[in-house]
PDB file of N, CA, C and O in Angstrom, chain B, residues numbered from 101:
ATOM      1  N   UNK B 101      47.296 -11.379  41.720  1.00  0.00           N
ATOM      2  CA  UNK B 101      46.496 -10.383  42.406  1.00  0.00           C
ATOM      3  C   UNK B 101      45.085 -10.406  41.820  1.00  0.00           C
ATOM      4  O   UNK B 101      45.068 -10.390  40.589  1.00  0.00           O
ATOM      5  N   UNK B 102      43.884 -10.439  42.438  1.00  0.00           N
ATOM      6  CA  UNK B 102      42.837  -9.897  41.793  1.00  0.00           C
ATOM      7  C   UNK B 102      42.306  -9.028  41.653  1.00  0.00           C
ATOM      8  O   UNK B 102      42.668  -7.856  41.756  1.00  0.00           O
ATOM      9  N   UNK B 103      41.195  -9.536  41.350  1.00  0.00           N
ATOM     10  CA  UNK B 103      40.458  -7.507  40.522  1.00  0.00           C
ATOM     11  C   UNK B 103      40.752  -6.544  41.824  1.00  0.00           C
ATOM     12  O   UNK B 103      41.674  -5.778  42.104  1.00  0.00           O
ATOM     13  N   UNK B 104      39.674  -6.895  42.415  1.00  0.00           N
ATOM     14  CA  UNK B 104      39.423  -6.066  43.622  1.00  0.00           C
ATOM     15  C   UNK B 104      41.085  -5.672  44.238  1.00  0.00           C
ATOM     16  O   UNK B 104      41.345  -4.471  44.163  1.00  0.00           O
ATOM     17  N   UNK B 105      41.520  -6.022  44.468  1.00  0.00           N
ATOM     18  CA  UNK B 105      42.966  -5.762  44.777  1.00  0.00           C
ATOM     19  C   UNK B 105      43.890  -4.621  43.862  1.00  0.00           C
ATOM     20  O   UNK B 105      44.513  -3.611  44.188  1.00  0.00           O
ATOM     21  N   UNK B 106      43.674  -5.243  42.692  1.00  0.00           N
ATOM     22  CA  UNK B 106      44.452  -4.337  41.654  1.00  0.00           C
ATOM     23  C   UNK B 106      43.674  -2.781  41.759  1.00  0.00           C
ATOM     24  O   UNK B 106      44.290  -1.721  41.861  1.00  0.00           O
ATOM     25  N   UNK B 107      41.892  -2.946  41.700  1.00  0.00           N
ATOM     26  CA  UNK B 107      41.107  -1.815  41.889  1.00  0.00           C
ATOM     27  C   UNK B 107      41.353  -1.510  43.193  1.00  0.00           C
ATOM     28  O   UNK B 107      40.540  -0.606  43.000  1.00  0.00           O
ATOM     29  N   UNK B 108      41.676  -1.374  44.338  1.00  0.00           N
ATOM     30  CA  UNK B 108      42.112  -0.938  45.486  1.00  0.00           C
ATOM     31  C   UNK B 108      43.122  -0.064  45.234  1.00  0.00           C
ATOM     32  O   UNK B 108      42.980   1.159  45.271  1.00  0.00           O
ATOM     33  N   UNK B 109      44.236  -0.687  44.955  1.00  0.00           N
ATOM     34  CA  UNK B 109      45.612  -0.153  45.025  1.00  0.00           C
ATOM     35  C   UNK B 109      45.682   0.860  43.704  1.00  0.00           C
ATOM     36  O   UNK B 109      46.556   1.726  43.741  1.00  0.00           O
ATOM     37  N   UNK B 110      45.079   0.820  42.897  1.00  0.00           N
ATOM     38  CA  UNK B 110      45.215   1.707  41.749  1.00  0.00           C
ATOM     39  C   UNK B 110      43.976   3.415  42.613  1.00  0.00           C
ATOM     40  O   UNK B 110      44.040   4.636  42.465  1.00  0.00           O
ATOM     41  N   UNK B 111      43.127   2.566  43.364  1.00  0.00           N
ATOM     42  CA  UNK B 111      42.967   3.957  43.897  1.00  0.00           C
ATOM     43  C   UNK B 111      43.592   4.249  45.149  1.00  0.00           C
ATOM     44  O   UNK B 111      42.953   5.011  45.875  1.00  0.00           O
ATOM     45  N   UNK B 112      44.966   3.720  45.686  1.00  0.00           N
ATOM     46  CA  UNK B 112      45.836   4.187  46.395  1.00  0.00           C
ATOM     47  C   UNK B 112      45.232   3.914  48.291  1.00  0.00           C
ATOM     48  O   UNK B 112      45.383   4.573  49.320  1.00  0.00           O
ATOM     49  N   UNK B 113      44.530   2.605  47.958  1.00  0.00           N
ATOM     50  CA  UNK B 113      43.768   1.904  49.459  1.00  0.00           C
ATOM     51  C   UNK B 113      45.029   1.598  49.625  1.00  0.00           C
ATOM     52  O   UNK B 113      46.020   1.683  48.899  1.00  0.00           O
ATOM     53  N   UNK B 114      44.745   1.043  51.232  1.00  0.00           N
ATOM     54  CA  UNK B 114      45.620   0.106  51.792  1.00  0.00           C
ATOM     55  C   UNK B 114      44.967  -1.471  51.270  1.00  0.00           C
ATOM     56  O   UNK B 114      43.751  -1.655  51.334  1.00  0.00           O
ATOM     57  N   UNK B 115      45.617  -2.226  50.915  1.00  0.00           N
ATOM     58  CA  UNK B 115      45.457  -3.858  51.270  1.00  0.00           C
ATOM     59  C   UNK B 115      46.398  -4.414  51.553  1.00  0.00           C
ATOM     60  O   UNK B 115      47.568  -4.133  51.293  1.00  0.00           O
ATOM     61  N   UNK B 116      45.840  -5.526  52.292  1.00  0.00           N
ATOM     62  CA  UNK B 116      46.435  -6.424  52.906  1.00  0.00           C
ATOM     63  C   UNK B 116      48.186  -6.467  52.363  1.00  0.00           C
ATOM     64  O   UNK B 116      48.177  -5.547  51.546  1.00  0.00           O
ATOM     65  N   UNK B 117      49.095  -6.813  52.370  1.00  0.00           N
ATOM     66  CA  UNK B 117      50.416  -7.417  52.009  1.00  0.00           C
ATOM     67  C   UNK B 117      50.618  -6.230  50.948  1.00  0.00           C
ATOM     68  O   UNK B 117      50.929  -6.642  49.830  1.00  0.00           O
ATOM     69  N   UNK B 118      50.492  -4.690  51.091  1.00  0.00           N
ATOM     70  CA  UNK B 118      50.714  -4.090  49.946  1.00  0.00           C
ATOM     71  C   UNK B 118      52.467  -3.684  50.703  1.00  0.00           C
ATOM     72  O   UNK B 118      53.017  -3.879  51.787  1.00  0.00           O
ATOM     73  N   UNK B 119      52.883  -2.949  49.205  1.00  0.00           N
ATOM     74  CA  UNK B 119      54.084  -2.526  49.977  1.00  0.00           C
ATOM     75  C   UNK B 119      53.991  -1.435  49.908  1.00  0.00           C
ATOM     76  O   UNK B 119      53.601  -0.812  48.921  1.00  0.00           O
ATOM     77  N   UNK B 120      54.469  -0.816  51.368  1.00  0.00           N
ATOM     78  CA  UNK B 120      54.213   0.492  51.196  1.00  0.00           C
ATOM     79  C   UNK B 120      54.921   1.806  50.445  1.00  0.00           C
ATOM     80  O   UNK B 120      54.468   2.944  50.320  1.00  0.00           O
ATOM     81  N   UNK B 121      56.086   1.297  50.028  1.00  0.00           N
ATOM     82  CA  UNK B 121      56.825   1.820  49.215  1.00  0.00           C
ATOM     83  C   UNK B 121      56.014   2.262  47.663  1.00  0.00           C
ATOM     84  O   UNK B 121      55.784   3.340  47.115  1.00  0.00           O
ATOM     85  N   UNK B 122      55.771   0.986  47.355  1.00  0.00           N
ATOM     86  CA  UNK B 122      54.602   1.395  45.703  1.00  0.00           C
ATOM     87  C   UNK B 122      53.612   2.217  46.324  1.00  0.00           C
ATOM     88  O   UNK B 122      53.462   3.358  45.889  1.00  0.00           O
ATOM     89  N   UNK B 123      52.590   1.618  47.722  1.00  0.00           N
ATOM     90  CA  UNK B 123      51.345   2.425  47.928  1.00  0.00           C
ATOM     91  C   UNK B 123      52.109   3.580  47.475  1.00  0.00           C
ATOM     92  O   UNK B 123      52.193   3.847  46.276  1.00  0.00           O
ATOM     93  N   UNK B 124      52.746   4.371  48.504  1.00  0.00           N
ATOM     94  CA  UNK B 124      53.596   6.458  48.294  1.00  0.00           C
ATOM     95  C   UNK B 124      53.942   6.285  46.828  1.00  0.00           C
ATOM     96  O   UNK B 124      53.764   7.384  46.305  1.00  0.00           O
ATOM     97  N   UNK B 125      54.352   5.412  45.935  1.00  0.00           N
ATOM     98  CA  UNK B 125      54.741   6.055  44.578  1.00  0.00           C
ATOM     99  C   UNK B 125      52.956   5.806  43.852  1.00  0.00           C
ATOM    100  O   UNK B 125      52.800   6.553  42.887  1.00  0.00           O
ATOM    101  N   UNK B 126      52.147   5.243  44.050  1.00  0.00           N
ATOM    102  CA  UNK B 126      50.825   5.163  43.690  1.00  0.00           C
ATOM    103  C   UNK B 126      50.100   6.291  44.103  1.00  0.00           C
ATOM    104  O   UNK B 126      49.482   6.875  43.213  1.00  0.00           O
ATOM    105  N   UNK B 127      50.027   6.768  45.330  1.00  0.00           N
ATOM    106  CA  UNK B 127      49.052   7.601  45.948  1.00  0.00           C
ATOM    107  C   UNK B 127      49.920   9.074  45.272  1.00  0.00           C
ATOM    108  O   UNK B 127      49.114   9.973  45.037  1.00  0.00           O
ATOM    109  N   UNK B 128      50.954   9.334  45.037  1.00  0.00           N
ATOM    110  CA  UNK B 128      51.975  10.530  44.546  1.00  0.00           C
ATOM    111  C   UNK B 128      51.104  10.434  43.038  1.00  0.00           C
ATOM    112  O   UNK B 128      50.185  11.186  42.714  1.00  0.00           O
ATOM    113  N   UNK B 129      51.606   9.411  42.305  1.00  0.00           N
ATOM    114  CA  UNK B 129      51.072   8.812  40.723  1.00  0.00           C
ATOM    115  C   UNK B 129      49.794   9.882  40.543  1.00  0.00           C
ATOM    116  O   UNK B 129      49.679  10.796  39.727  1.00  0.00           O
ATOM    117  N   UNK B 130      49.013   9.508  41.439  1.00  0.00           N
ATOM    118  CA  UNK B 130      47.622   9.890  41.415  1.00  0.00           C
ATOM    119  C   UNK B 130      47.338  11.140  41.983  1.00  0.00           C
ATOM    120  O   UNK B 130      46.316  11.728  41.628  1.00  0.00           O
ATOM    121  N   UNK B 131      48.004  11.574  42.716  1.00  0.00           N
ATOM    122  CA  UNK B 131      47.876  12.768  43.012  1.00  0.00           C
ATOM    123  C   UNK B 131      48.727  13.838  41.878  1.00  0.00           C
ATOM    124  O   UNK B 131      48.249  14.970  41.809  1.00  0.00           O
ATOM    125  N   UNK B 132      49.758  13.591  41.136  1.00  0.00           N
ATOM    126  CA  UNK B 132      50.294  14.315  39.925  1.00  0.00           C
ATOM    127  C   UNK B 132      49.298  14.485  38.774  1.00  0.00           C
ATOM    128  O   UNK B 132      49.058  15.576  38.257  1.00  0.00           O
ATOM    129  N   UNK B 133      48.799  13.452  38.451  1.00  0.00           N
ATOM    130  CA  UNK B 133      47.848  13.081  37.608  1.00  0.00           C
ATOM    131  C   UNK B 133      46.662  13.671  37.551  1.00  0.00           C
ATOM    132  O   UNK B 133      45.963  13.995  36.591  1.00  0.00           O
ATOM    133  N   UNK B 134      46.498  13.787  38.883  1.00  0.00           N
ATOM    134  CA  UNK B 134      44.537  14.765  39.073  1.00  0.00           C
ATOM    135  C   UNK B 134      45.401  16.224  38.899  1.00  0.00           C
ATOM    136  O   UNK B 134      45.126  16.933  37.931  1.00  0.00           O
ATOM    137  N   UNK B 135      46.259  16.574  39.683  1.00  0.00           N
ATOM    138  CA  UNK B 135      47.111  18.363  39.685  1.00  0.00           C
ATOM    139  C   UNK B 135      48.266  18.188  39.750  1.00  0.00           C
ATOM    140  O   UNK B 135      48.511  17.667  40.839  1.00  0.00           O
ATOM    141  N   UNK B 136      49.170  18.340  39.158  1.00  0.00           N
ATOM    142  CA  UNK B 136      50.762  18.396  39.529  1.00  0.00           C
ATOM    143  C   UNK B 136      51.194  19.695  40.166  1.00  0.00           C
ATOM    144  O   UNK B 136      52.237  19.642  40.818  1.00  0.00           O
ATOM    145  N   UNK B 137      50.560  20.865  40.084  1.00  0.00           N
ATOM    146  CA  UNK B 137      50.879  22.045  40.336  1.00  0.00           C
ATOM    147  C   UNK B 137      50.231  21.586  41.780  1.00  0.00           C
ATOM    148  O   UNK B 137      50.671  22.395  42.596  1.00  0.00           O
ATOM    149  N   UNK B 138      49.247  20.497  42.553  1.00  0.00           N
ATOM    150  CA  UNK B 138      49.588  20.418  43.846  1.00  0.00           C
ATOM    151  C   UNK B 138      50.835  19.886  44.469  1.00  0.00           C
ATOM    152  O   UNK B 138      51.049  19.911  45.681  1.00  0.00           O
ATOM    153  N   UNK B 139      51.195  19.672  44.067  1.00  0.00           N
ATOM    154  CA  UNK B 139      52.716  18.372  44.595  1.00  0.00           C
ATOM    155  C   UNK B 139      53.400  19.966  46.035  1.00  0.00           C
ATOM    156  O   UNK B 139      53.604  21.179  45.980  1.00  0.00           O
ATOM    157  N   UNK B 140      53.493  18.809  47.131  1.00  0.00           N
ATOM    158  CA  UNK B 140      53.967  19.762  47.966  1.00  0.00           C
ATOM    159  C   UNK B 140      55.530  19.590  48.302  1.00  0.00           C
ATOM    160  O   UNK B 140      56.069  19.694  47.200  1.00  0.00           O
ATOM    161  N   UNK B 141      56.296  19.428  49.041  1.00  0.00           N
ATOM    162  CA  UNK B 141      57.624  19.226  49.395  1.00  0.00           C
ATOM    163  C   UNK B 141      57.004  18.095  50.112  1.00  0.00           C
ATOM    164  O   UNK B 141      57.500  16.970  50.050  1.00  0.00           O
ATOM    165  N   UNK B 142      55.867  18.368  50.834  1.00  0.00           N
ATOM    166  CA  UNK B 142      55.453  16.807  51.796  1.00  0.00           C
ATOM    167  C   UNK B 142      55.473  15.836  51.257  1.00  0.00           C
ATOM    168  O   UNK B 142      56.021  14.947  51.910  1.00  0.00           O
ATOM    169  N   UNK B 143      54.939  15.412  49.853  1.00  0.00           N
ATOM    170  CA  UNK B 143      54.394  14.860  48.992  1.00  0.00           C
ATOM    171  C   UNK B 143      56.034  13.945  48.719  1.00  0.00           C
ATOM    172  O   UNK B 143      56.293  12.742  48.742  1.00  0.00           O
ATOM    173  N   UNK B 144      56.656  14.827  48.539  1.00  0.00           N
ATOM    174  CA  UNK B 144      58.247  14.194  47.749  1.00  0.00           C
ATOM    175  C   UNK B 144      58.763  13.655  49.296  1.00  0.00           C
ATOM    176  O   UNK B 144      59.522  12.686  49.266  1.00  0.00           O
ATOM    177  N   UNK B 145      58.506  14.057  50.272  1.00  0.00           N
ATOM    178  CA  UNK B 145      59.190  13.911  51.446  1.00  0.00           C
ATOM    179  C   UNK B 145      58.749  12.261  52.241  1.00  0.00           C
ATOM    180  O   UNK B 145      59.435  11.456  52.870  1.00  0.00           O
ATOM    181  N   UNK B 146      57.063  12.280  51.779  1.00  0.00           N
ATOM    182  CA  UNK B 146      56.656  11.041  51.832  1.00  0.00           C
ATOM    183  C   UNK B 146      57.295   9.831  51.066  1.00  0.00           C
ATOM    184  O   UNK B 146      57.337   8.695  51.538  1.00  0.00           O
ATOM    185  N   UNK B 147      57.831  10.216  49.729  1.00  0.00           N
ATOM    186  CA  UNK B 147      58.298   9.410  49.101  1.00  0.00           C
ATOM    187  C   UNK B 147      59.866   8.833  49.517  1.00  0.00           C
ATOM    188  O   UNK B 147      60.368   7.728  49.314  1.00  0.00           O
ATOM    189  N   UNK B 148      60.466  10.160  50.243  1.00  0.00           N
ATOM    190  CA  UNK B 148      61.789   9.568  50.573  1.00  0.00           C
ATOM    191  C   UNK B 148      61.934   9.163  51.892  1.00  0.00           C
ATOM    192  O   UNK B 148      62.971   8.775  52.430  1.00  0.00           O
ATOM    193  N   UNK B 149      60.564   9.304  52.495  1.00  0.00           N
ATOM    194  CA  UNK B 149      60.420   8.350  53.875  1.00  0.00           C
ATOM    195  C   UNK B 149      60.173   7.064  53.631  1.00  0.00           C
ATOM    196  O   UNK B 149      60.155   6.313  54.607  1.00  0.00           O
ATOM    197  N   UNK B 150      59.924   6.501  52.279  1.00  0.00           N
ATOM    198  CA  UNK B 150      59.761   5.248  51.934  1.00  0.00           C
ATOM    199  C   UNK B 150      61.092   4.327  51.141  1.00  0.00           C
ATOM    200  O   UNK B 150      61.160   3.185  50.687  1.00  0.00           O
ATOM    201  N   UNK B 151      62.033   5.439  51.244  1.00  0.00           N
ATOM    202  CA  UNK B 151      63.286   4.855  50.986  1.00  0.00           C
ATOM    203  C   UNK B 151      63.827   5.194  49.610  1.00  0.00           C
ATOM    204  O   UNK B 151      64.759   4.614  49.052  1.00  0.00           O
ATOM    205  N   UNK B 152      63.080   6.264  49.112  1.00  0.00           N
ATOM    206  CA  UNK B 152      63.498   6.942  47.341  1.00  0.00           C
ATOM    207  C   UNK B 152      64.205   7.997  47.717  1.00  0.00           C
ATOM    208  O   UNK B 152      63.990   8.960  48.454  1.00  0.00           O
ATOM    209  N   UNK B 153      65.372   7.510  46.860  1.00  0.00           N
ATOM    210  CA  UNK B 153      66.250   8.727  46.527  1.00  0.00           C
ATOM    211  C   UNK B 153      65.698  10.321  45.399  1.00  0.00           C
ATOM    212  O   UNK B 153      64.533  10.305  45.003  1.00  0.00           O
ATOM    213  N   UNK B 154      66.209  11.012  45.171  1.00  0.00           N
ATOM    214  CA  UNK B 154      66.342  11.657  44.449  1.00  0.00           C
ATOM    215  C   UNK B 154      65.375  11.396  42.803  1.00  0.00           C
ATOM    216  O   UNK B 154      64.375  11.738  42.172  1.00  0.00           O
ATOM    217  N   UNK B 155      67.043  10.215  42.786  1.00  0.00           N
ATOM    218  CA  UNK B 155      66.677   9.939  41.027  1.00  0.00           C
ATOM    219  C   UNK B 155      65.722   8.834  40.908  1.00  0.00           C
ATOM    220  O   UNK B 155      65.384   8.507  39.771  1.00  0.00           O
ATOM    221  N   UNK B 156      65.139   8.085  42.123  1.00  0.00           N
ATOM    222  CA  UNK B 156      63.976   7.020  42.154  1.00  0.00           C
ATOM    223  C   UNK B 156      62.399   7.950  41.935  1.00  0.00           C
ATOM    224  O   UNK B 156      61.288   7.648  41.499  1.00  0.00           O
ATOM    225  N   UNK B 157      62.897   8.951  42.383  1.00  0.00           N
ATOM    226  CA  UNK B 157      61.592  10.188  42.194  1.00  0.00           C
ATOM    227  C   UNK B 157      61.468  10.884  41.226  1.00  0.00           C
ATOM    228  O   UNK B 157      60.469  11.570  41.013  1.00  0.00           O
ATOM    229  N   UNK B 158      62.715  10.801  40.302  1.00  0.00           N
ATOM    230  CA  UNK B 158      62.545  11.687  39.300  1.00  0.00           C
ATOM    231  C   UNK B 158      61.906  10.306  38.073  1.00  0.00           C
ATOM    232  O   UNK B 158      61.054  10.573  37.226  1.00  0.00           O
ATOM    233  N   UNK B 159      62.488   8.969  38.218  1.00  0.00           N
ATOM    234  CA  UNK B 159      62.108   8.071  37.944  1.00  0.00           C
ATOM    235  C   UNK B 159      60.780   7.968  37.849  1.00  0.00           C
ATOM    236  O   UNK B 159      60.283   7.905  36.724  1.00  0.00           O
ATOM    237  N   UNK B 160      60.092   7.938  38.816  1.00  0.00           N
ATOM    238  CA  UNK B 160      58.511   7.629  38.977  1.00  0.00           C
ATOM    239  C   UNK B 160      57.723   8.847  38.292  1.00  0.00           C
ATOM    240  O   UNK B 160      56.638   8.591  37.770  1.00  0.00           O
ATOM    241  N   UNK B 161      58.158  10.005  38.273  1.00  0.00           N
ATOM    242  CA  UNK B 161      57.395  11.123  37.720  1.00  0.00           C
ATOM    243  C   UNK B 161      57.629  10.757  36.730  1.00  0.00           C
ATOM    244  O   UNK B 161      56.579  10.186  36.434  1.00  0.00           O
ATOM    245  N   UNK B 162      58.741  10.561  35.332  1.00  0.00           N
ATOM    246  CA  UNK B 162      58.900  10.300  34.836  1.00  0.00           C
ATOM    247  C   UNK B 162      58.097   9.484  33.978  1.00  0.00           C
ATOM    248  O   UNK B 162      57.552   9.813  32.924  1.00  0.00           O
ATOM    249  N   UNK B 163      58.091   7.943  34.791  1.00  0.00           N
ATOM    250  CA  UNK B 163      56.773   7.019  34.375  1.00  0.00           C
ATOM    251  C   UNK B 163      55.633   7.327  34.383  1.00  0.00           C
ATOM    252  O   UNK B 163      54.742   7.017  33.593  1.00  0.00           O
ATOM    253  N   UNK B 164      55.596   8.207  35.638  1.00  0.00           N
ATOM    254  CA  UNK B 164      53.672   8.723  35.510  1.00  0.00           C
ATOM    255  C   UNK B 164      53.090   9.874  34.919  1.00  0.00           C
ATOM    256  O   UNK B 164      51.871  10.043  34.886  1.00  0.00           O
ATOM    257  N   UNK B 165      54.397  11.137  34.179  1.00  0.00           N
ATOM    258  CA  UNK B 165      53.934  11.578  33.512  1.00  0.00           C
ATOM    259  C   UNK B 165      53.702  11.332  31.813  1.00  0.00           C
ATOM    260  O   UNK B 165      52.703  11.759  31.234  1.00  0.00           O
ATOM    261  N   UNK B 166      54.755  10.602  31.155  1.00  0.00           N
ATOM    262  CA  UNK B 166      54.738   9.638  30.160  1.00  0.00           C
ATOM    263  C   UNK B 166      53.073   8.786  29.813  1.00  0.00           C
ATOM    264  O   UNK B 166      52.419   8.695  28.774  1.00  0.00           O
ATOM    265  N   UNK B 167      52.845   8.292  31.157  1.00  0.00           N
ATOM    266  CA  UNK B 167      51.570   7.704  30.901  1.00  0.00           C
ATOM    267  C   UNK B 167      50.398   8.623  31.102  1.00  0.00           C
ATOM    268  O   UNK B 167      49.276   8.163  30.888  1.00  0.00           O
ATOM    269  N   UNK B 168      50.557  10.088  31.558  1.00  0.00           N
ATOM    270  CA  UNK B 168      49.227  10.900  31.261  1.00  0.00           C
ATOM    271  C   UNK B 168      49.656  11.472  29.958  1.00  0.00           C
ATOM    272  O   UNK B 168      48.711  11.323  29.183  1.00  0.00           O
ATOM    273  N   UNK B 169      50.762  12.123  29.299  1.00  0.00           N
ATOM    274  CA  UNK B 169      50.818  12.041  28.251  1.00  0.00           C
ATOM    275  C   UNK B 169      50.097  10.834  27.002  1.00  0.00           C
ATOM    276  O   UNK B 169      49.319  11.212  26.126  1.00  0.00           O
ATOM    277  N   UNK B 170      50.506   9.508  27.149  1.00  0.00           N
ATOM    278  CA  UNK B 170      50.019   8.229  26.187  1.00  0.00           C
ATOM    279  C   UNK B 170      48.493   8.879  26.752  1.00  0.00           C
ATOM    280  O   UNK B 170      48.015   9.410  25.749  1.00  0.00           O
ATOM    281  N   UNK B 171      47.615   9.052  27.805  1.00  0.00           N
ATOM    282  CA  UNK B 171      46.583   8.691  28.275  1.00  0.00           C
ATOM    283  C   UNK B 171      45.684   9.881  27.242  1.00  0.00           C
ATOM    284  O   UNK B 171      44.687   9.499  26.630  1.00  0.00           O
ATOM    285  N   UNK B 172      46.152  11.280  27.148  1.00  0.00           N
ATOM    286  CA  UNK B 172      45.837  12.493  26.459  1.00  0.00           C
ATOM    287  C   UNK B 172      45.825  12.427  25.338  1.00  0.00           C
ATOM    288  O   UNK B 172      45.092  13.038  24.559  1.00  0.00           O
ATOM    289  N   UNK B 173      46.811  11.513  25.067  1.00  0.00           N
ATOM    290  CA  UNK B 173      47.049  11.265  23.290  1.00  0.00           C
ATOM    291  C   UNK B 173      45.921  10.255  23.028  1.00  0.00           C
ATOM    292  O   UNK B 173      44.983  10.710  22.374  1.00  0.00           O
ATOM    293  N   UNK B 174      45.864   9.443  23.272  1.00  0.00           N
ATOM    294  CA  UNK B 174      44.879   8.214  23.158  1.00  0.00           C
ATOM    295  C   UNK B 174      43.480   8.411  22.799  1.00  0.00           C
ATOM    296  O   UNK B 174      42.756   7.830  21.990  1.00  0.00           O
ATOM    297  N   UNK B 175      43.205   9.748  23.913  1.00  0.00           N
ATOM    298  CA  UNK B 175      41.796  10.415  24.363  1.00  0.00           C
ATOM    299  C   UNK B 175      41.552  11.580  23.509  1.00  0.00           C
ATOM    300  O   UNK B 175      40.370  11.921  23.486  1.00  0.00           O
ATOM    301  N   UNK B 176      42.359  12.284  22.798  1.00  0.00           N
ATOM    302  CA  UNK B 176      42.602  13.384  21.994  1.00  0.00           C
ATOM    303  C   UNK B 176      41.970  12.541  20.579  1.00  0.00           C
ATOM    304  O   UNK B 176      40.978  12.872  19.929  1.00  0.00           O
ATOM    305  N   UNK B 177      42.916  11.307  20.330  1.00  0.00           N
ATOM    306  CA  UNK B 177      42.127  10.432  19.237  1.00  0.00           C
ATOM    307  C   UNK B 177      41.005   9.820  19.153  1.00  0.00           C
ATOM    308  O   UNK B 177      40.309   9.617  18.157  1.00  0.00           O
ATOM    309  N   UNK B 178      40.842   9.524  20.256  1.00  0.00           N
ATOM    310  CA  UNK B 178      39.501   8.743  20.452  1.00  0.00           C
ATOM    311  C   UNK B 178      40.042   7.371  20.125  1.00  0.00           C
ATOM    312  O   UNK B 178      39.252   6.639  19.530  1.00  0.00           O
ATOM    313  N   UNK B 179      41.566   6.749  20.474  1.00  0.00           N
ATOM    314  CA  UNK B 179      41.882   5.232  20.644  1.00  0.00           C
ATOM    315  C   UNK B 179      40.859   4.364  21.302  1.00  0.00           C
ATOM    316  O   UNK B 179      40.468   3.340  20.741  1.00  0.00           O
ATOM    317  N   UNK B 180      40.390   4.754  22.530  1.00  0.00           N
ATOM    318  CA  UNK B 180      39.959   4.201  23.270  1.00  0.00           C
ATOM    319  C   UNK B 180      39.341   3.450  22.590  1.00  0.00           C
ATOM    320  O   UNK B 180      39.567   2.249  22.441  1.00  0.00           O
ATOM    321  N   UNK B 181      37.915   4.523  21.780  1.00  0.00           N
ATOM    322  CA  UNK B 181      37.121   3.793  21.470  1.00  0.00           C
ATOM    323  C   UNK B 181      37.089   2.721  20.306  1.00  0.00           C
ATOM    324  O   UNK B 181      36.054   2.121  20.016  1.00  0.00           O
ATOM    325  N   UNK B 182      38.479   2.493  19.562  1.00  0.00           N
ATOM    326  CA  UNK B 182      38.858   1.682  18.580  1.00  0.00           C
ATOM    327  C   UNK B 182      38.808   0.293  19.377  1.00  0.00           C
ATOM    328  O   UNK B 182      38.589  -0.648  18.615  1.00  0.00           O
ATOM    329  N   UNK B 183      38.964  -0.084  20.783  1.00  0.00           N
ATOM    330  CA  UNK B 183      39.384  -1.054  20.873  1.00  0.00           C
ATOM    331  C   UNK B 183      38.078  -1.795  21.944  1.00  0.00           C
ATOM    332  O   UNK B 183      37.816  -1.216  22.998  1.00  0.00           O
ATOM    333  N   UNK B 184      37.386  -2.979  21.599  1.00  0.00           N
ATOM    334  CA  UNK B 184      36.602  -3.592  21.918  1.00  0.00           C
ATOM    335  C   UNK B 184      36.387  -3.468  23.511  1.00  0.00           C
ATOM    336  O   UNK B 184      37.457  -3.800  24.021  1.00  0.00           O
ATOM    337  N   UNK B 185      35.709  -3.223  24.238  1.00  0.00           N
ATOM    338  CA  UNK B 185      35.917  -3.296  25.989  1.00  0.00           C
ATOM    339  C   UNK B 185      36.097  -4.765  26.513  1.00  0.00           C
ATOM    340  O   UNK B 185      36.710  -4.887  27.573  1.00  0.00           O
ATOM    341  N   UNK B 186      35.552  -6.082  25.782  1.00  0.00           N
ATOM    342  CA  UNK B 186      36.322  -7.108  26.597  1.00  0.00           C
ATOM    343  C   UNK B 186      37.648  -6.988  26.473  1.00  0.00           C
ATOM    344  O   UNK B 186      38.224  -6.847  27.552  1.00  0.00           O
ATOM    345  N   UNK B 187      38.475  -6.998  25.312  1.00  0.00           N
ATOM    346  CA  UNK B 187      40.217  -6.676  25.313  1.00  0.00           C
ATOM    347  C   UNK B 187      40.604  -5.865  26.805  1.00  0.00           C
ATOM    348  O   UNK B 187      41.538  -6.139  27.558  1.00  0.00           O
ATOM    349  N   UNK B 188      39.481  -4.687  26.980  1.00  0.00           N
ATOM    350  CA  UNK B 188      40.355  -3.853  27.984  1.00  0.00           C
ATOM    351  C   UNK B 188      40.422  -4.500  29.421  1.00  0.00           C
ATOM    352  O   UNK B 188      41.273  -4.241  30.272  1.00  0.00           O
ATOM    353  N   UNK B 189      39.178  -5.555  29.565  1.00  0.00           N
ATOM    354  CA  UNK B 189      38.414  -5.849  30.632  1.00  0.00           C
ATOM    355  C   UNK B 189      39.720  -6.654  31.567  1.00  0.00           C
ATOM    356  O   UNK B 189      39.728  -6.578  32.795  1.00  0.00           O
ATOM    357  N   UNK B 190      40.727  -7.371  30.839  1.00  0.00           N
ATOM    358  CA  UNK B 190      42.021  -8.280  31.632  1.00  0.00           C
ATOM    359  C   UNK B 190      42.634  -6.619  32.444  1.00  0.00           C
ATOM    360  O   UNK B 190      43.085  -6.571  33.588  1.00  0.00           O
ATOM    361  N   UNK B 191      42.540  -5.820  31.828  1.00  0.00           N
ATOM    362  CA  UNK B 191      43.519  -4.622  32.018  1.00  0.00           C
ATOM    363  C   UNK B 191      42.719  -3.786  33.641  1.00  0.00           C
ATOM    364  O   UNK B 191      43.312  -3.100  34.474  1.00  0.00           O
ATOM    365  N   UNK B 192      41.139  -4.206  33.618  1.00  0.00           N
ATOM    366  CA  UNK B 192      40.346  -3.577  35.041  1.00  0.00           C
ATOM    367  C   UNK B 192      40.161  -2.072  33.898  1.00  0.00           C
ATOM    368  O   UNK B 192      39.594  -1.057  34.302  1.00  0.00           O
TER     369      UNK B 192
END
């Protein structure tokens, strides 16, 4: 995949050959992440129109709250700035 691609889909675009299954767990990702106290019943309902069960949803919150947790911790330390920006640059 390239940049532009990976930067698309991480802000929850459509591209070309995406699947739409990740797009709804991406565009959810990101929408928990900016407010979780928005999350509607629509929101979860989108997700199980894409073929997630239950525990595939509790799954994905799971992963995406874990990583705003690491993301708070990181930023609370000031990791970030320990680590050179070409290293981050493979990461977008």
């Amino acid at each position: 995949m390239d940049r532009e691609t990976v930067i698309a889909l991480r802000k929850g675009k459509e591209v070309p050959g995406a699947d739409p299954k990740e797009l709804a767990i991406i565009r959810f990702g990101r929408k928990v992440a900016a407010d979780a106290t928005t999350i509607t019943p629509e929101d979860i309902q989108a997700l199980r129109d894409q073929g997630l069960d239950d525990s595939k949803i509790v799954e994905a919150l799971s992963v995406i709250m874990l990583s705003a947790l690491t993301n708070a911790f990181a930023s609370a330390l000031k990791i970030e700035e320990d680590v050179p920006p070409e290293v981050l640059e493979e990461y977008f």
